[in-house]
N, C-alpha and C positions, 0 to 999 in steps of 0.2 A: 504493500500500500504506500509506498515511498518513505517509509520510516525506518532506521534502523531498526528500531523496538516497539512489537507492539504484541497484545492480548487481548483478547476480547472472551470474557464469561458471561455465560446468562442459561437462567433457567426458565423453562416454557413449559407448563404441568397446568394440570387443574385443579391446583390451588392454587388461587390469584396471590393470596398470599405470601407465595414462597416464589412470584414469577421476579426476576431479576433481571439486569444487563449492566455488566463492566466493563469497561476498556482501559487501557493507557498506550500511551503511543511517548516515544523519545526517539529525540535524534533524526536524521535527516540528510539529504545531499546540496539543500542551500546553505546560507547561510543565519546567523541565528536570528536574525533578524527578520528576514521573509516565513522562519520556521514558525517564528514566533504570532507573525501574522495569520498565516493557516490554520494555527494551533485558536488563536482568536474568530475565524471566518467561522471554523466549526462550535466552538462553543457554542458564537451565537443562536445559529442553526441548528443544534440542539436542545439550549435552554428554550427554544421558541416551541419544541416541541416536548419537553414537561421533563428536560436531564436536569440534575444539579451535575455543576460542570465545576472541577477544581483546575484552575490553571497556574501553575508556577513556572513560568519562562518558557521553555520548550517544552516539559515535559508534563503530560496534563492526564485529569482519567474523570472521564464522564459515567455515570452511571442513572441507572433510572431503577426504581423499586414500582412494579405496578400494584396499579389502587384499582383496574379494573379489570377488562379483556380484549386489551390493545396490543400485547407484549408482542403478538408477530408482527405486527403492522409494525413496531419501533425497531424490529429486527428489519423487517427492511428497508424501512429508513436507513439504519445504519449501513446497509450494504448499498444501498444507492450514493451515499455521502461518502464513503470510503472510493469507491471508484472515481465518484468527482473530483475528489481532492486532491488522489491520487497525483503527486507530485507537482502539486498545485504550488507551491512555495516559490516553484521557480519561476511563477509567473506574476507574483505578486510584487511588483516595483515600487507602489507607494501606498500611503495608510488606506486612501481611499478603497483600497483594493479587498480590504477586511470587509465593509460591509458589502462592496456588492457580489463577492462571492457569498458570504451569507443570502445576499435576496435574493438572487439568480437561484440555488439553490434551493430555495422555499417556496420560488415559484414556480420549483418545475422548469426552469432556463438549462439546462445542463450543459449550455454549448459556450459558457464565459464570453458572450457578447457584448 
């Protein structure tokens, strides 16, 4: 997914209860500063869709605990947002570039127009 590091946990069952999803991701082939943006384009993009999103520099881990019966619908979310991103840092040149890969993104744009 263009990260050096990453992981993704989650449990999908029928207990809502017990349904989850974690990731973290670190490191990268820009530099720390494009990474850093990327790392920010997705939080937003996630928080918008109901993660608590912990970001420290590059290295960040979103998670979402479900309250309902969405957890596959967040799992692919997350595989749609990983292939977009997909080395997306090295396209990011300025700040502006944080939010609209966030909106492109949530709109369904998948083509960084």
């Amino acid at each position: 997914m263009g990260y050096h590091y990453s992981v993704l946990d989650a449990y999908c069952g029928q207990t809502i209860n017990k349904n989850y999803i974690t990731f973290s991701f670190k490191g990268g082939a820009a530099d720390d500063l494009r990474r850093n943006r990327r790392a920010r384009a997705i939080a937003i993009a996630l928080m918008a869709s109901d993660f608590s999103v912990d970001v420290t520099g590059i290295a960040w881990t979103p998670a979402f605990r479900n309250t309902g019966t969405d957890i596959e619908e967040k799992l692919g979310l997350i595989g749609r947002l990983l292939i977009f991103t997909r080395q997306m840092d090295m396209l990011m040149h300025n700040e502006a570039s944080v939010e609209l890969v966030a909106k492109n993104f949530m709109e369904g744009n998948f083509h960084y127009d």
